[in-house]
C-alpha positions as CSV (number, residue, x, y, z in Angstrom):
1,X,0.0,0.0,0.0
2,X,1.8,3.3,-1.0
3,X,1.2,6.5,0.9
4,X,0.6,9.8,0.8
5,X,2.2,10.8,3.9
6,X,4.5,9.3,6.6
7,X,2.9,7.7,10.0
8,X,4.7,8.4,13.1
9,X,4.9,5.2,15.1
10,X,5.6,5.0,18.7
11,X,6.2,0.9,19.3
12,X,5.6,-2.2,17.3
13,X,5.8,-5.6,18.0
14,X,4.9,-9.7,17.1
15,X,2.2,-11.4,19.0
16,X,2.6,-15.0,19.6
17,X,5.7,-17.9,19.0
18,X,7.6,-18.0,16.1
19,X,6.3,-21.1,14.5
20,X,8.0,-22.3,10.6
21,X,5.9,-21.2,8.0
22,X,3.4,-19.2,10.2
23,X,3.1,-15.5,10.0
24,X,2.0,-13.6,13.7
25,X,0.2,-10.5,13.7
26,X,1.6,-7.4,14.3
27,X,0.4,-4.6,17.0
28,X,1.6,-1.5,15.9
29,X,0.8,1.9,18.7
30,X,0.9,4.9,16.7
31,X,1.7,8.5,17.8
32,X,-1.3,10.4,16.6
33,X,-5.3,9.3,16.2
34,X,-5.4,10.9,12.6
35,X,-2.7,8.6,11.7
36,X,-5.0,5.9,12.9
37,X,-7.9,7.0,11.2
38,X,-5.8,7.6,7.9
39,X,-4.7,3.9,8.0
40,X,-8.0,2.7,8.6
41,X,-9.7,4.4,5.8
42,X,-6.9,3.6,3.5
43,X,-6.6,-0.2,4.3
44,X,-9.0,-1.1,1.8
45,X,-5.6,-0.9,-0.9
46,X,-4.8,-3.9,0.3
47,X,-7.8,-6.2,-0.5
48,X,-6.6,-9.0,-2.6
49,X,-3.0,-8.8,-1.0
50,X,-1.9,-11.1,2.1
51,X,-2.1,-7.9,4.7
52,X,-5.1,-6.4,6.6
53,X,-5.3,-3.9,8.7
54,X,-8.0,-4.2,12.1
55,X,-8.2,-2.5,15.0
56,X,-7.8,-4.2,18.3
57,X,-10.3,-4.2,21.2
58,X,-10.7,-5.8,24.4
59,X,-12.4,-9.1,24.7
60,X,-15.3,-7.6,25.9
61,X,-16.4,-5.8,22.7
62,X,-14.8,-8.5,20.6
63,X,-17.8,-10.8,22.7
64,X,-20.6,-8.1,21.8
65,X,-18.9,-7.6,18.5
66,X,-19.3,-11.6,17.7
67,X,-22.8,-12.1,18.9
68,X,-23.8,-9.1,16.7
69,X,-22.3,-10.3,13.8
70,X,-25.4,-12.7,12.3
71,X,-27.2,-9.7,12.0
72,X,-24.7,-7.6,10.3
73,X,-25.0,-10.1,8.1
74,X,-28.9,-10.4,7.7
75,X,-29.4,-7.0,7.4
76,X,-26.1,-6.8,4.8
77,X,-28.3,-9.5,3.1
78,X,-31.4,-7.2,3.0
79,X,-29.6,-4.3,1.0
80,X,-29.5,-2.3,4.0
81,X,-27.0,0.2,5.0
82,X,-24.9,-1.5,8.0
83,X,-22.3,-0.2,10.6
84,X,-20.5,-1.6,13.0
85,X,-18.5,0.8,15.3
86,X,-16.9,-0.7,18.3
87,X,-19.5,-2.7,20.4
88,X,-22.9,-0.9,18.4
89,X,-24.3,-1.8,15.5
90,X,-26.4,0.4,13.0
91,X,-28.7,-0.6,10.8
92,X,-30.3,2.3,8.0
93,X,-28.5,5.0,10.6
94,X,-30.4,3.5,13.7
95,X,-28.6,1.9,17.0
96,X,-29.5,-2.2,17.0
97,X,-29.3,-4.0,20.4
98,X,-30.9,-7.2,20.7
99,X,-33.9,-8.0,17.9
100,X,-34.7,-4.1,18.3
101,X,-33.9,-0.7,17.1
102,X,-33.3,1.7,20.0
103,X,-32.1,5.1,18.6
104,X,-30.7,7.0,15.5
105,X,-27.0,7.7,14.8
């Protein structure tokens, strides 16, 4: 992925053994949030490469994130607009939390 700008990074590092033939993600901290964001909205460049770029939460939204995820799906399904942002998920602009729609974005 080629880049307009530089990103200031303040500590990298491998997760995991060192296995053969196994590749271990990577947690990268970065200096500044707009560097964050810039990489986040850029990561799409690498579709059809073997890199991705995610963002890393605690196990606690990665739990909400998971059990949300069927109807991400069902409403992606439907044609309908669909957003996942941390542990909340939108559906046509409006907050989803369990089988109901509780407020607008």
């Amino acid at each position: 992925m080629k880049l307009d700008r530089s990103i200031a990074i303040d500590r990298a590092h491998r997760l995991g053994k060192k296995y053969d033939n196994k590749s271990r993600p990577i947690v990268v901290k970065l200096h500044s949030y707009s560097d964050k964001v810039f990489l986040l909205t850029n990561c799409g460049k690498l579709k059809g490469s073997n890199f991705f770029i995610t963002e890393q939460f605690p196990k606690q939204i990665l739990e909400v994130r998971k059990a949300l995820s069927p109807y991400l799906k069902e409403a992606k399904g439907l044609g309908k607009s669909v957003a996942l942002i941390k542990d909340k998920l939108y559906i046509n602009k409006k907050l989803y939390q369990g089988g109901m729609i509780i407020a607008e974005m």
